[in-house]
Structure formats: structure tokens, C-alpha cells
C-alpha positions in Angstrom: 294.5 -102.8 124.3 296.8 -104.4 127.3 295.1 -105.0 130.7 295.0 -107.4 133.5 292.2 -108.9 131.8 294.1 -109.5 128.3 297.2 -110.7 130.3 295.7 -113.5 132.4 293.6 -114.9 129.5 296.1 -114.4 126.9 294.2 -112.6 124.7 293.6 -109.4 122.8 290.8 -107.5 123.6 289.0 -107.1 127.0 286.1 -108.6 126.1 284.3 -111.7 127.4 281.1 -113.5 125.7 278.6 -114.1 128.7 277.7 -118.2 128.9 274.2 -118.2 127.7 272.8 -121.7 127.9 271.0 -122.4 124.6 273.0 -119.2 122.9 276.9 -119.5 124.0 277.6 -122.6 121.5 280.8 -123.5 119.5 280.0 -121.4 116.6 280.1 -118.2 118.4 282.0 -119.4 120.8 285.2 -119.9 118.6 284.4 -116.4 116.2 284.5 -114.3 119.7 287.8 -116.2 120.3 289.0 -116.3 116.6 288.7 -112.0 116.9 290.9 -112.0 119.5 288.0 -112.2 122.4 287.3 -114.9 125.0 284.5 -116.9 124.2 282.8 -118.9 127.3 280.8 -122.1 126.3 277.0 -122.6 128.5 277.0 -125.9 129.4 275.1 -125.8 132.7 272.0 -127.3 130.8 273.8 -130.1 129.2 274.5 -133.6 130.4 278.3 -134.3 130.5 278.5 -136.4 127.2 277.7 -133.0 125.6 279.2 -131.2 127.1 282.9 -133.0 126.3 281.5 -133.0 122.4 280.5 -129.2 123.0 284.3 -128.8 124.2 285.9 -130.5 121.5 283.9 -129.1 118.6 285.3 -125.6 120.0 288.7 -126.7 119.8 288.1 -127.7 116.4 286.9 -124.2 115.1 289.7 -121.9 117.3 293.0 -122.9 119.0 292.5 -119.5 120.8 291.9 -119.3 124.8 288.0 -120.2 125.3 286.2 -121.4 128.6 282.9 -122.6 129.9 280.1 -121.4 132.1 279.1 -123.5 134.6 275.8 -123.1 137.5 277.1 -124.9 140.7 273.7 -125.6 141.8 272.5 -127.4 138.1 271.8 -131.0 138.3 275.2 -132.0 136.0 277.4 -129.4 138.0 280.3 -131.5 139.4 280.3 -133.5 136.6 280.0 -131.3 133.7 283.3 -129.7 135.9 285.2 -132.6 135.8 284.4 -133.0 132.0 286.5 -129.6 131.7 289.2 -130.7 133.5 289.7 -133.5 131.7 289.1 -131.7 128.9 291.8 -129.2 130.4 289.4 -126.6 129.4 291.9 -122.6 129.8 288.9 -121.0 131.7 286.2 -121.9 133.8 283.6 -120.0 134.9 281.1 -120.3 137.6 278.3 -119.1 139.3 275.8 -119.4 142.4 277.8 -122.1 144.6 281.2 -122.6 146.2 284.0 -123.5 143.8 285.5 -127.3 144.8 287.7 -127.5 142.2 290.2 -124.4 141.8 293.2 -126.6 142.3 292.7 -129.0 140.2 292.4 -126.6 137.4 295.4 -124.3 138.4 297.5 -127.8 138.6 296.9 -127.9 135.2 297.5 -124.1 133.9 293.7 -123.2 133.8 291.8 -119.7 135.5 288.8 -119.8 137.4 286.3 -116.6 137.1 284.0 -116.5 139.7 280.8 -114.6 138.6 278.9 -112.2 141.6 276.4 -109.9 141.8 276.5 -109.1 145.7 279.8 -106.8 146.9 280.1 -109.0 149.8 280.7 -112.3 148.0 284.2 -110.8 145.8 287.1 -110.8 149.0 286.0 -114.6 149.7 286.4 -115.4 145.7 289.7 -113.9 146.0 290.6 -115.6 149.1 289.5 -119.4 147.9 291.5 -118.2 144.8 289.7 -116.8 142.0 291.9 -115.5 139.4 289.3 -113.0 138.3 285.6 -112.4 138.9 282.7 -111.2 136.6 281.0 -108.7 138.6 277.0 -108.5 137.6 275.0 -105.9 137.4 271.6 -104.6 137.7 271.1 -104.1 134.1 272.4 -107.5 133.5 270.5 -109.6 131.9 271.2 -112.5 133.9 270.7 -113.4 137.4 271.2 -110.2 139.8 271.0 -108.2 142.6 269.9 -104.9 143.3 273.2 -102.8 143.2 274.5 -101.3 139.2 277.4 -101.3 137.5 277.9 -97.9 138.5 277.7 -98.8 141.9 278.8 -102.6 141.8 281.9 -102.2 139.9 283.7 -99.5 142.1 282.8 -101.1 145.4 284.6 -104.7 144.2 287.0 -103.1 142.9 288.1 -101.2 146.0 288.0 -104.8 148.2 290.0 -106.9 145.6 293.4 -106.9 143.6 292.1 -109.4 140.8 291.2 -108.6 137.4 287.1 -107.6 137.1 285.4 -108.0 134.2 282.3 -105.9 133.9 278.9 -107.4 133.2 275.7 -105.2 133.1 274.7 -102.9 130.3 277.8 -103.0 128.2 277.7 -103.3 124.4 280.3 -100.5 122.9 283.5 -99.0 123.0 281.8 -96.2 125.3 280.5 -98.8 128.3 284.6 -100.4 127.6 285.8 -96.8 128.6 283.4 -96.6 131.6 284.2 -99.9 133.1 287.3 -99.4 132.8 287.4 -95.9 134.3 285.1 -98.0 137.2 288.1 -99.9 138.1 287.2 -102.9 135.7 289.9 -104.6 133.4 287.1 -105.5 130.3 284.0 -106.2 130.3 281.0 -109.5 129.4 279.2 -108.9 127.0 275.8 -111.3 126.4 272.7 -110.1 124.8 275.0 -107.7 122.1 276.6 -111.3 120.6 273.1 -112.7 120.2 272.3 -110.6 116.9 275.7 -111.9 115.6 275.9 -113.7 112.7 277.2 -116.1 114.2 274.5 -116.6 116.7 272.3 -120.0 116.0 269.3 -117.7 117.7 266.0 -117.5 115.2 266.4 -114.1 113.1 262.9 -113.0 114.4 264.5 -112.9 118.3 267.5 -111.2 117.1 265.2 -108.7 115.4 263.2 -108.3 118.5 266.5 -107.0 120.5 267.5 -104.7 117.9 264.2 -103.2 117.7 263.8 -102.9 121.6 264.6 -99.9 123.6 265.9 -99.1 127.3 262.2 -99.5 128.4 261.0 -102.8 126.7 263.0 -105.0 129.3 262.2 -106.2 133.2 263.5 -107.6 136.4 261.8 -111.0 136.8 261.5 -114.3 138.9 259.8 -116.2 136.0 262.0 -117.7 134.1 263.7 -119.7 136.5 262.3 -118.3 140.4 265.4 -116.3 140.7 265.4 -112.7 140.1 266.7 -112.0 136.6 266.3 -109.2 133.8 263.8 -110.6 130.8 263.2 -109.1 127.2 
């Protein structure tokens, strides 16, 4: 399948692995990749040593298109950022904070994906020059706002002319069809790649996920003081 989304990452499929610090490591990194994905390496928790040895260990499992997922507001962010560009990481991906660094990684071939969660915030992605954006859900579960992917998705889309990847409840070939119909170009997918094989997450976790249902999850400011769905 051919969309914006495919075309500006050079890849096959319309599908993105969220950054999930602690989850999103090379391993599955470089299988999302490897099947024709983009896989997005978490490094917002790591200090910028590990993160470069994070980078290359993904290089040495894939030679496909892969990125990194980077908090502006963590304690390593500017360096951790500079770590990529060195590393002249394809794709780097960002969230909550103002991007200071989208020239330096066009000047050497690379994409930025802003990630947002608020309507309001995607013309002033586009316009510091984004070359996509993950747009966030409600049923994300991940940092949020109040507005869903129902809602979200069509709202962005109508205000920018940049490929949006869908994040929020996705997991099949059916939510695919509905982002797309939504005005999306593919969608992130997060908590489906944890019960991968793939996934260095302890089996009885990955077993808690599968057994869960639409009602076992919530929209929370404990893990981290900002509001975020929870298992």
C-alpha cells in the first residue's frame, strides 16, 4: 500500500511502532523495520552514551529506514538530539517541546515527526517545518488530551497538507481503513507490538494485555503527573 506516509519514509506499509521508553528497543525496533514498517527507537530515558550504542545496535540488525522518539522536556533532550544527528539518524520524532533542530536534520536528508494531541498545535508543526505529525488520541495510551481519533484526526487533517499518522486505538487492518478514511496516511501502533515476539517485555505483562478488555484500562496522572491512559 502507497501513501504519503510510505513515500516520505521510504517504506512499505503505513505503519509506525510508537517510541515506548523501556519497550521500543533494537530488537523490535529493527523486526518492525525489517517487515517493511518504521520502527522508532525510545530513548528519552537514556543518557546520550546509550543512546548512540542504542542507534548503532539498530543499524546493525536492519539497514531499513528507522527513527527515534525523543521528550523535549527530558533531562538528556538536546543531547540525546544531537546524538541522532550525528548519528544521522532517517527519522526523528518528538514530543511536548518546540523542535530546535529541524534544519540540521533536513541538511542532512532526515524527517522530523512532530507528535500532538491538541488540534491547535498541528498548523505551527507544519509551519516550523514538520514533515509529518503523529496525531494522538484519546484512547492512546500515551500522553493525551481529551479530543479521539474520531474527532482528532479529521480536524488536523482539514488544517494541514502533511502526512498524519494516526495514533489512538489502532491495532488491525480495520482501524488502517478507518484512519485512513479520517484523512490519515497510516497509523502508530504501541501497545499491539508489545505482545510481539520480539518484545523484551516479561511474558506475564504481555499476557495481561491479551487478556484485558475495552474496560480494564484508564486515563491517569500517576505515572508520570501528566494525563495518560494506564493498563
Amino acid at each position: 500500500m502507497k501513501t504519503r506516509m510510505t513515500e516520505l519514509f521510504g517504506i512499505e506499509h503505513p505503519i509506525m511502532l510508537a517510541g515506548m521508553n523501556w519497550i521500543t528497543e533494537p530488537d523490535l525496533v529493527a523486526a518492525v523495520s525489517n517487515a517493511g514498517g518504521l520502527g522508532i527507537l525510545a530513548v528519552a530515558r537514556c543518557a546520550p552514551e546509550e543512546t548512540r550504542k542504542l542507534i548503532r545496535e539498530t543499524r546493525e540488525l536492519t539497514d531499513k529506514p528507522f527513527g527515534i522518539n525523543q521528550i523535549l522536556i527530558g533531562a538528556n533532550a538536546k543531547e540525546n538530539i544531537q546524538v541522532a544527528i550525528e548519528e544521522k539518524v532517517p527519522v526523528i520524532n518528538y514530543s511536548l517541546g518546540k523542535p530546535w533542530f529541524i534544519d540540521q536534520v533536513h541538511d542532512y536528508g532526515g524527517t522530523v515527526v512532530g507528535t500532538i494531541a491538541i488540534a491547535k498545535h498541528a498548523a505551527n508543526a507544519a509551519k516550523l517545518g514538520c514533515d509529518a505529525l503523529v496525531v494522538t488520541g484519546h484512547e492512546a495510551a500515551a500522553h493525551g488530551d481529551a479530543a479521539t481519533s474520531l474527532v482528532l484526526i479529521p480536524v488536523v487533517a482539514s488544517q494541514v497538507d502533511i502526512p498524519l499518522i494516526a495514533a489512538g486505538g489502532f491495532y488491525d487492518g480495520r482501524g488502517l481503513a478507518a484512519a485512513l478514511a479520517l484523512g490519515a496516511d497510516g497509523i502508530s501502533m504501541g501497545t499491539r507490538f508489545i505482545v510481539t515476539k520480539e518484545c523484551n517485555v516479561h511474558d506475564n505483562f504481555k499476557q495481561l494485555i491479551v487478556n484485558a478488555s475495552e474496560q480494564d484500562t484508564l486515563y491517569s496522572h500517576v505515572f508520570d503527573g501528566m494525563k495518560g491512559r494506564v493498563l
